[in-house]
KOLPA-347645 format. One record per residue (C-alpha): y, z, x negated; residue in one letter. Coordinates in nm, 2 decimals. Layout:
BEGIN
Y/Z/X/A
...
//
This chain:
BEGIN
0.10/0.39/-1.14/X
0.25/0.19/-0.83/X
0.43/-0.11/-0.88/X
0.76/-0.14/-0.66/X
0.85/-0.49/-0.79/X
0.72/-0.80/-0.52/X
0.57/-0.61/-0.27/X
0.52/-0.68/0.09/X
0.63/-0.54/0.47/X
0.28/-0.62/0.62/X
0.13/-0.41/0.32/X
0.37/-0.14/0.31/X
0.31/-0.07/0.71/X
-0.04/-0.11/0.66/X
-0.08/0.21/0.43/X
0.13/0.41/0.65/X
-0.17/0.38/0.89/X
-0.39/0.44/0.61/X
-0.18/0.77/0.52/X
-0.19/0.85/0.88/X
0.13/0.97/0.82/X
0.35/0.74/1.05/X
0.48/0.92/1.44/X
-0.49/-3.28/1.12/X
-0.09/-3.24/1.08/X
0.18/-3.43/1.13/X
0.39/-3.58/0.87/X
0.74/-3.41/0.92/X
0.89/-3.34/0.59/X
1.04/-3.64/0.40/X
0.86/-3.75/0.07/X
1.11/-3.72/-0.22/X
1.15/-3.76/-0.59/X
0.93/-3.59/-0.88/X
1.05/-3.30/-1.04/X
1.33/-3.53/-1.22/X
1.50/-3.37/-1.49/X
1.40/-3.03/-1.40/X
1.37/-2.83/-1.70/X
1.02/-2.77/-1.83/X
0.91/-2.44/-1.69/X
0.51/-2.31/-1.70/X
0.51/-2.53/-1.40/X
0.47/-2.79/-1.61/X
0.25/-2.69/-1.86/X
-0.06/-2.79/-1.72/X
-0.11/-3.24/-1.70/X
-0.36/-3.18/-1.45/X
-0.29/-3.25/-1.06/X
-0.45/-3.25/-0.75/X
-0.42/-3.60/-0.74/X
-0.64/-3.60/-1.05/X
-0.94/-3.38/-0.91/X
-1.26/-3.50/-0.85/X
-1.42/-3.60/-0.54/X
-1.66/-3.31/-0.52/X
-1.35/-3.10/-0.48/X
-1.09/-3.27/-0.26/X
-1.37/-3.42/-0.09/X
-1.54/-3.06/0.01/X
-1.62/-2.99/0.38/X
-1.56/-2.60/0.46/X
-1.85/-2.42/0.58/X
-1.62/-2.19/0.84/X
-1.85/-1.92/1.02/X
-1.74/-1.60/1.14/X
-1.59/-1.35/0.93/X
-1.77/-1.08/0.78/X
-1.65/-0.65/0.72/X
-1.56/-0.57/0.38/X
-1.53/-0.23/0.16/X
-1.24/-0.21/0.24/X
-1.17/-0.38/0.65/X
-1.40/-0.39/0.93/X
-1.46/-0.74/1.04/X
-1.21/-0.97/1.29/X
-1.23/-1.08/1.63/X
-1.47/-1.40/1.69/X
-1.12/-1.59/1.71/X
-1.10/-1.58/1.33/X
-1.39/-1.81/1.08/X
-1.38/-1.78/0.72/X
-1.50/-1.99/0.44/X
-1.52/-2.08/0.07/X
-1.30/-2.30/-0.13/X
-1.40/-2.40/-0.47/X
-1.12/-2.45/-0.74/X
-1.15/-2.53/-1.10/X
-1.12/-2.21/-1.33/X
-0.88/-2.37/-1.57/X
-0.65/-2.61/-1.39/X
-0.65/-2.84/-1.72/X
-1.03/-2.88/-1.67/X
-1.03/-3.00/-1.35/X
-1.40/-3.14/-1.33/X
-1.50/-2.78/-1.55/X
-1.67/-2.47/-1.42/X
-1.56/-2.37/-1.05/X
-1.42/-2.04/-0.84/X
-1.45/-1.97/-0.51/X
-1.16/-1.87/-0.31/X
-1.18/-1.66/0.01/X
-0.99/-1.84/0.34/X
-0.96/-1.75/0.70/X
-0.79/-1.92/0.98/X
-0.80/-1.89/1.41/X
-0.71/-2.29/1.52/X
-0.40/-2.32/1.75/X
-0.41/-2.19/2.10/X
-0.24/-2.43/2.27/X
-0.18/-2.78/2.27/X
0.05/-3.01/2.03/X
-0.07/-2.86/1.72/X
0.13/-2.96/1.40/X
-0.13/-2.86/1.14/X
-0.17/-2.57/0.91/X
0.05/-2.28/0.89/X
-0.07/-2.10/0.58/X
0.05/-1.74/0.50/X
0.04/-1.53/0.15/X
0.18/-1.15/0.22/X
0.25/-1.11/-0.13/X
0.21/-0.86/-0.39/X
0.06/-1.03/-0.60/X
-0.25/-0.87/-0.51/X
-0.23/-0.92/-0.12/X
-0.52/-0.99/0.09/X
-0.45/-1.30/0.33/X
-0.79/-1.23/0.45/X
-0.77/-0.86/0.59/X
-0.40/-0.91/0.67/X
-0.37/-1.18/0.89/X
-0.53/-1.09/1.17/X
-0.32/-0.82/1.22/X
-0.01/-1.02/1.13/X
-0.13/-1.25/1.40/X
0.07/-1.09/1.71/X
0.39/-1.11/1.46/X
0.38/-1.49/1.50/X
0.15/-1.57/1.81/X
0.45/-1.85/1.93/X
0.38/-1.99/1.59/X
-0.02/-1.97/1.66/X
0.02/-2.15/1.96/X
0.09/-2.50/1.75/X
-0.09/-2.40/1.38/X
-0.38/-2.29/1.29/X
-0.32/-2.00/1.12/X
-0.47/-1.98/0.78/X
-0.43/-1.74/0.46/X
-0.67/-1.67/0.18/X
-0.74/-1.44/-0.14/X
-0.60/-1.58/-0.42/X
-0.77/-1.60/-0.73/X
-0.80/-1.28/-0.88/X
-0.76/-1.08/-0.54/X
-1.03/-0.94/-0.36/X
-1.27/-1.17/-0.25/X
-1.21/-1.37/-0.46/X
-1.30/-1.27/-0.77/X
-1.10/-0.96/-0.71/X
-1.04/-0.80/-1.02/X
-1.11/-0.41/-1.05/X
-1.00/-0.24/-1.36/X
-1.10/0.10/-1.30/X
-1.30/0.31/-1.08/X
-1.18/0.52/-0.84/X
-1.24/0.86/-1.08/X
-1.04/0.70/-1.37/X
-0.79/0.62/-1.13/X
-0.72/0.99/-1.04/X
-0.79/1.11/-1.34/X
-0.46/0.92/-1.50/X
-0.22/1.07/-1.21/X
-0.09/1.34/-1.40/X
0.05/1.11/-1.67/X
0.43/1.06/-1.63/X
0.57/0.69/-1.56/X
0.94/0.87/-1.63/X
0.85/1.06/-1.99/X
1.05/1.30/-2.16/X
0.87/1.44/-2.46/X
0.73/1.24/-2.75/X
0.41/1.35/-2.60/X
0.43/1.25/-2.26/X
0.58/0.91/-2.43/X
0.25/0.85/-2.61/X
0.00/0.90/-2.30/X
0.21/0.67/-2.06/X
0.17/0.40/-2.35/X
-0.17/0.48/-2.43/X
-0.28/0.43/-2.08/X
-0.11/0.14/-2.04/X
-0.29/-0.03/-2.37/X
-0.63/0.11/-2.18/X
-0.61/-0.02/-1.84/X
-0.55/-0.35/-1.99/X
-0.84/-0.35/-2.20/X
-1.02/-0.24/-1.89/X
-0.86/-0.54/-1.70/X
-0.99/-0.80/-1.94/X
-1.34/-0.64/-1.98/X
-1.33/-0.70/-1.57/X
-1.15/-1.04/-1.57/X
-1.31/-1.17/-1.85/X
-1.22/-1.61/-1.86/X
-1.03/-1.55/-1.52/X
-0.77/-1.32/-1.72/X
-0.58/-1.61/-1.85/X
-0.63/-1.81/-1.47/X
-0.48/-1.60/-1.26/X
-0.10/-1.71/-1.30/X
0.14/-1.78/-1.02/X
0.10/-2.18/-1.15/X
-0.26/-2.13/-1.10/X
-0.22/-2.04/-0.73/X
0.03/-2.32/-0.65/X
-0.22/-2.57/-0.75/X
-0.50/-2.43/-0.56/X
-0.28/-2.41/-0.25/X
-0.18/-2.79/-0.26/X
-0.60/-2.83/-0.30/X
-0.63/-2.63/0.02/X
-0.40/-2.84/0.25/X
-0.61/-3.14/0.12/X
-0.95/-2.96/0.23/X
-0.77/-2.86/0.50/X
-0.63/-3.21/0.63/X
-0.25/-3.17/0.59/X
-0.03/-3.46/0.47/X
0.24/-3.16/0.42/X
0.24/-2.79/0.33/X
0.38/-2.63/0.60/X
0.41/-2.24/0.45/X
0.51/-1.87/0.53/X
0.55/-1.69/0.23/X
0.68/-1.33/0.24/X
0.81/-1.14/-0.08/X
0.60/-1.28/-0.38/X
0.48/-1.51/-0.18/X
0.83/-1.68/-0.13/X
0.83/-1.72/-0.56/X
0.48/-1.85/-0.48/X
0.68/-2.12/-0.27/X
0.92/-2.19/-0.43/X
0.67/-2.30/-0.75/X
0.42/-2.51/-0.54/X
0.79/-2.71/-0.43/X
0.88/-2.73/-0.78/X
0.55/-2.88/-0.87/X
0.48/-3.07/-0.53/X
0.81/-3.17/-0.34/X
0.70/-3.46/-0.16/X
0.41/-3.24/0.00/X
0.65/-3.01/0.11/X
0.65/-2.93/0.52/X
0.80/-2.66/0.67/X
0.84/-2.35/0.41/X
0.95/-2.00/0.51/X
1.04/-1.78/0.24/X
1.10/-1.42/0.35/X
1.20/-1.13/0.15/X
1.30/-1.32/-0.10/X
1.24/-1.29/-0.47/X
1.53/-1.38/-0.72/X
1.39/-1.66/-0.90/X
1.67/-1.63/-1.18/X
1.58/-1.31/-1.27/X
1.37/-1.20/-1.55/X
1.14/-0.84/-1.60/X
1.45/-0.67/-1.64/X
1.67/-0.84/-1.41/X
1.37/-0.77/-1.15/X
1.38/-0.41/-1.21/X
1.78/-0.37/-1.20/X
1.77/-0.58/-0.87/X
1.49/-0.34/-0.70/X
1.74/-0.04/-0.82/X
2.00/-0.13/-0.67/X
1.80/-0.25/-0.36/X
1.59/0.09/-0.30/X
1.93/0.30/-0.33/X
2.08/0.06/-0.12/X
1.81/0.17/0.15/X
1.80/0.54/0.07/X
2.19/0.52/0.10/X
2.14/0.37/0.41/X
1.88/0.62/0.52/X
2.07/0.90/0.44/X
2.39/0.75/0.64/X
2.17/0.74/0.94/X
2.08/1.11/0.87/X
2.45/1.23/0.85/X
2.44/1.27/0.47/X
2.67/1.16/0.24/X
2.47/0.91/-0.03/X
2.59/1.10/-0.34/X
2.50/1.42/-0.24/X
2.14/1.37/-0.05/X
2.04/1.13/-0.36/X
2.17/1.43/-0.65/X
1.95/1.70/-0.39/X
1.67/1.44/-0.42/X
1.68/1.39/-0.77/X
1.70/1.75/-0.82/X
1.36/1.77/-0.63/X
1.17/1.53/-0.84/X
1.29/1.68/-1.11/X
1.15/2.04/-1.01/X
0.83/1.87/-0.89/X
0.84/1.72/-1.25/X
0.80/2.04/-1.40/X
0.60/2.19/-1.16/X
0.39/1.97/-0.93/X
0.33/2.09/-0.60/X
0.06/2.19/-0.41/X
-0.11/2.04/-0.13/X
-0.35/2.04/0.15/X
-0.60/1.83/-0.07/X
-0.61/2.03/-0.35/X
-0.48/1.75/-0.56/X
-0.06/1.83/-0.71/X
0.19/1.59/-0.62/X
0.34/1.50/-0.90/X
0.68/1.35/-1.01/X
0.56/0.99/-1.03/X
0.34/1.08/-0.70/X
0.64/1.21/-0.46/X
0.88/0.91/-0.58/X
0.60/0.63/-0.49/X
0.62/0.85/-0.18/X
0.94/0.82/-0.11/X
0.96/0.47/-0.19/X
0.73/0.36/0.08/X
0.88/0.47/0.38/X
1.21/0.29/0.29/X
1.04/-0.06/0.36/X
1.10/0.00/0.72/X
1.38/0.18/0.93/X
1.08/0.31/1.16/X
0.96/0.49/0.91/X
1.24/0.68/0.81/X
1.16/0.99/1.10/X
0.85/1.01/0.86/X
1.07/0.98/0.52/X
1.25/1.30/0.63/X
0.98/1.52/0.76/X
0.75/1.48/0.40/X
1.14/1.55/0.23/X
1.16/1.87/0.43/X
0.83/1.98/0.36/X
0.82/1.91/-0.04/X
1.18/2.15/-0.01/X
0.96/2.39/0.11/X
0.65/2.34/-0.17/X
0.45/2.17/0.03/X
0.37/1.79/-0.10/X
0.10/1.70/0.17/X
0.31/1.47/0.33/X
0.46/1.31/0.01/X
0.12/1.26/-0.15/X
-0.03/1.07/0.20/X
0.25/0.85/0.18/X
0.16/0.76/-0.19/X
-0.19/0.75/-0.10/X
-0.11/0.47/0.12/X
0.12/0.30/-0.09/X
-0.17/0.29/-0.38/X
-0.39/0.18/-0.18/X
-0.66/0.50/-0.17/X
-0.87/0.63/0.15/X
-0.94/0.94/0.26/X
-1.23/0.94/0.04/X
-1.05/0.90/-0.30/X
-1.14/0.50/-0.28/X
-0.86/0.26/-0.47/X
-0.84/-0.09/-0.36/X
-0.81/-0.30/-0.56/X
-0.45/-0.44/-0.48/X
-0.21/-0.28/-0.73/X
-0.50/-0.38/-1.01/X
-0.49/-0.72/-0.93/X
-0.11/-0.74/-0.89/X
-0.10/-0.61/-1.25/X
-0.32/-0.89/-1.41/X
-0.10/-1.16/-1.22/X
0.20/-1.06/-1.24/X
0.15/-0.99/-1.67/X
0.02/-1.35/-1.71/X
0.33/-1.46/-1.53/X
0.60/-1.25/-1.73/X
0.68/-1.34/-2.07/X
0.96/-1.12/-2.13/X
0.78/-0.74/-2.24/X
1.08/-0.50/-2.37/X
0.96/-0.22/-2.60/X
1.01/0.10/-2.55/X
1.27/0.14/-2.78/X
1.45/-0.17/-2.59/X
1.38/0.03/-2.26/X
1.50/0.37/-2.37/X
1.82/0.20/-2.48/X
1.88/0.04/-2.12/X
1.79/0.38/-1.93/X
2.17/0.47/-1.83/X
2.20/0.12/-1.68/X
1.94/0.22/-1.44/X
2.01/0.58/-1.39/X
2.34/0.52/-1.30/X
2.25/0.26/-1.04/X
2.01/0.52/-0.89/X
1.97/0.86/-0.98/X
1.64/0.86/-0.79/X
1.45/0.52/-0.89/X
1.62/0.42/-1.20/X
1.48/0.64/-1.44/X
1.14/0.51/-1.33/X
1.21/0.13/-1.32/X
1.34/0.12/-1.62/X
1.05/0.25/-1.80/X
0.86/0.04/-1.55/X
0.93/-0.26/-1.75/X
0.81/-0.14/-2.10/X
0.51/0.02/-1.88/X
0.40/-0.22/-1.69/X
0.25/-0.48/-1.92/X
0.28/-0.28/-2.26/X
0.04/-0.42/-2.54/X
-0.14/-0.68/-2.27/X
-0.44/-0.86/-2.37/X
-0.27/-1.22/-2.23/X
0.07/-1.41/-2.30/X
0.28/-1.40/-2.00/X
0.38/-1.79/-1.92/X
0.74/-1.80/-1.84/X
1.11/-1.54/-1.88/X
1.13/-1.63/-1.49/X
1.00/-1.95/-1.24/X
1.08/-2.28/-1.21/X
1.14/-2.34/-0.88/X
1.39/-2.66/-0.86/X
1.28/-2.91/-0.58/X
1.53/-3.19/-0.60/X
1.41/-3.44/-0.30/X
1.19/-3.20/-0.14/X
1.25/-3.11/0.28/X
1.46/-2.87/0.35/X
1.34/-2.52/0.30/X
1.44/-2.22/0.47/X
1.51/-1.92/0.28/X
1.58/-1.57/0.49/X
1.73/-1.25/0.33/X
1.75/-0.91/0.48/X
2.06/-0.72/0.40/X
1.85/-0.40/0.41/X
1.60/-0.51/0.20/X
1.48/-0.25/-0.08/X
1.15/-0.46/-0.23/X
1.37/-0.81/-0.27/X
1.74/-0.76/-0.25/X
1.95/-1.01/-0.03/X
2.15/-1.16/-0.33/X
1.82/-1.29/-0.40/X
1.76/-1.52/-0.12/X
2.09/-1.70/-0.20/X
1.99/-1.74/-0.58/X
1.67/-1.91/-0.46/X
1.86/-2.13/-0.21/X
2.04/-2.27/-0.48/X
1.77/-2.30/-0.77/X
1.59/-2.49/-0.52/X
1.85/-2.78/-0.47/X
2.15/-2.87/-0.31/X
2.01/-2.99/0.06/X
1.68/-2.82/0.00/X
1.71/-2.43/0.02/X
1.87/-2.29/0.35/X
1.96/-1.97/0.37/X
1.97/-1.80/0.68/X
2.08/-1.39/0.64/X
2.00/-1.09/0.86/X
2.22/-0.78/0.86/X
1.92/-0.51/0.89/X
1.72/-0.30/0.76/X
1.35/-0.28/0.60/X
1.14/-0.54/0.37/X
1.13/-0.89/0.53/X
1.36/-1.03/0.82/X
1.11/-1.20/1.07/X
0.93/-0.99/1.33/X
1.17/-0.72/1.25/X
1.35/-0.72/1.55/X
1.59/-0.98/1.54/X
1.59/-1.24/1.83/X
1.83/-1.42/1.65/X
1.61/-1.43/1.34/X
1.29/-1.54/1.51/X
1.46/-1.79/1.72/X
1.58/-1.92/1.41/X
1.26/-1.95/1.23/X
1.06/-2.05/1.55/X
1.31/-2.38/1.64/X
1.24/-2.45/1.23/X
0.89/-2.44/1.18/X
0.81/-2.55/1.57/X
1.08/-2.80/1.58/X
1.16/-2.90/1.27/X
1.51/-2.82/1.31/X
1.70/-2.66/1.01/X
2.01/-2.42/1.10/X
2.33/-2.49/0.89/X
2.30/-2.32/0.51/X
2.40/-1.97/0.53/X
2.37/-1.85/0.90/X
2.38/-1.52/0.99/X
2.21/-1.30/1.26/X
2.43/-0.95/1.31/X
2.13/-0.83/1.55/X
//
């Protein structure tokens, strides 16, 4: 099953390669208050904080050597070292049993440096580790001052990466419909969902109930100890930016300078997520089908009625595998996270008219994370397990079935599939989830800046100005661009990454809800 909801631009452009388918830091941020009368979020629920850690942990010396290939990536450049962080398992045990967390980094290139800059590409489930060397062009004026720096959070690849199912139990389950319309076809998407999450806490084991959003926060602020930062200084893209936003909830006066791009609505719950991602991938296939001539109506009923003959009869392809319903939507989906895709959107279209789903099912294939060989990473697995700690909010499917013409008549194309997505998604888990949606508050905390794209399918625009303001008055920054595609920076706005540059290389913060036109 793909998961639309907190995904990132670096990933989605990643897989259309993989489908082959596609033609010491200084101390600028001003110390503020504690969390004041913030209102008690799972942020909170933990006592323990870094301040609190023993010596053998803040007091760790990183053992940085080069970089070595994984399953799954060949291995950087010299210019990139990796190392091991240890965390505590259970942030309320601090001085407990111990995890080690995968971090790379390629020191600043020129001279001046500020400190760290560290990235998460979101997800959850992202690799920092295989994705920031090739994010490293992106933001090489930023590299010239930071020392670039991601990791694999807990849970995610290397770091304890947690896998599920194999690769044959994986393709096995892709004839089961996310969108069900019998009784029948009702009872195996639930079913499947009760299994994999057995099979996640089988994997997991102890780390099951450790891999929260909270979790990470606190192992960041660790990091820019080890590290040598006084401040945080942070890019966060799509997940990442609610990642952000809880590590300046729970540590203002560490905060730097934070980027949040592609910004996740912090005020909005499972559902709220999924409406929100509705409206934002019609948005983007509206747009799309503007830029093809096409009125919106009419090219989204014609696509509708294609899943919907694809539903009943899958199609073939070159493979030998059928592209299925759920299949050719995830395919579609992907494509819309960036406006140079679209040439590639319209070509798989046109061929799945014809009854051939080759196209459709590379593009899904690289949006789930599975090679040429029929190997699954391991991202959409781990997203799952975090992302179902996190959430407390699970709707039944009774609750979801009743909601259904909200979506649907949103989007014709997606809604019918998100809205089951949230009964799906973390039906009959093994763990609570922690909180209805983030705290994120950072009352005294330097001023943060906060970038929506008013393009965006992944994390609609109106969400950048909802985290502005749940951070604080004088703390979130919004800065909007008028374009197209997951994410804002490196997108092709000068304006954009002028913006951002002068911030994080200056320090200087533009005036709360700018906006770039181009």
């Amino acid at each position: 099953m793909a998961r639309f909801v907190r995904w990132t631009a670096l990933m989605a452009a990643a897989a259309l390669l993989t489908a082959g388918c596609s033609s010491g830091s200084s101390d600028d941020g001003k110390d503020g208050a504690g969390a004041g009368d913030a209102k008690p979020s799972a942020a909170d629920s933990s006592s323990s904080t870094t301040s609190a850690l023993p010596a053998s942990l803040t007091g760790q010396k990183l053992d940085w050597g080069r970089c070595k290939a994984t399953a799954d990536s060949a291995a950087p450049s010299s210019d990139w070292q990796c190392a091991t962080l240890k965390v505590p398992l259970d942030w309320a045990k601090p001085g407990g049993s111990t995890i080690g967390l995968a971090l790379i980094r390629s020191k600043s290139t020129g001279g001046a440096r500020i400190g760290s800059l560290l990235f998460n590409f979101g997800g959850p489930g992202g690799s920092g580790v295989d994705y920031m060397p090739a994010y490293a062009t992106t933001v090489s004026a930023l590299h010239e001052r930071y020392d670039l720096v991601s990791w694999d959070p807990r849970g995610v690849a290397a770091s304890e990466g947690v896998r599920c199912r194999g690769d044959k139990a994986i393709q096995a389950v892709e004839d089961i419909d996310a969108t069900p319309d019998t009784p029948a076809e009702e009872k195996a998407y639930f079913q499947d969902a009760t299994a994999f999450g057995k099979g996640c806490e089988k994997a997991a084991g102890k780390l099951m109930a450790h891999v929260s959003t909270t979790d990470t926060a606190r192992d960041m602020d660790l990091m820019r100890q080890v590290l040598g930062d006084t401040k945080m200084h942070y890019f966060g893209i799509s997940y990442g930016t609610e990642l952000g936003g809880v590590y300046a909830h729970l540590f203002p006066k560490k905060v730097g300078r934070l980027i949040l791009d592609g910004v996740v609505d912090p005020s909005a719950d499972t559902v709220g997520h999924a409406l929100n991602q509705t409206r934002g991938f019609q948005r983007a296939l509206d747009d799309y089908l503007k830029s093809r001539d096409q009125d919106p109506a009419q090219g989204s009923k014609k696509i509708a009625a294609l899943l919907k003959r694809i539903d009943a009869k899958p199609l073939a392809t070159s493979t030998g595998r059928k592209l299925t319903q759920t299949l050719a939507l995830t395919g579609i989906v992907l494509p819309l996270y960036s406006k140079q895709s679209w040439p590639t959107l319209t070509s798989a279209l046109n061929s799945a008219e014809e009854g051939d789903g080759s196209e459709l099912l590379a593009l899904a294939d690289g949006y789930n994370d599975r090679d040429s060989a029929g190997h699954y990473g391991t991202t959409t697995q781990s997203q799952r397990v975090i992302s179902c700690l996190d959430d407390k909010q699970r709707p039944t499917p009774a609750q979801t079935q009743k909601r259904l013409p909200e979506f649907e008549k949103i989007s014709p194309v997606f809604g019918d599939f998100l809205g089951w997505d949230t009964a799906g998604w973390c039906h009959d888990w093994p763990v609570a989830g922690q909180y209805d949606t983030p705290e994120v508050s950072a009352p005294g905390a330097a001023p943060i800046l906060v970038v929506g794209n008013t393009g965006d399918p992944a994390t609609p625009y109106e969400g950048a100005r909802k985290m502005a303001d749940e951070l604080g008055k004088g703390v979130g920054v919004e800065l909007t661009w008028k374009g197209e595609g997951h994410g804002a920076y490196g997108s092709g706005s000068d304006c954009v990454d002028s913006t951002v540059n002068a911030y994080l290389l200056k320090g200087t913060a533009p005036k709360d809800g700018k906006v770039c036109a181009s």
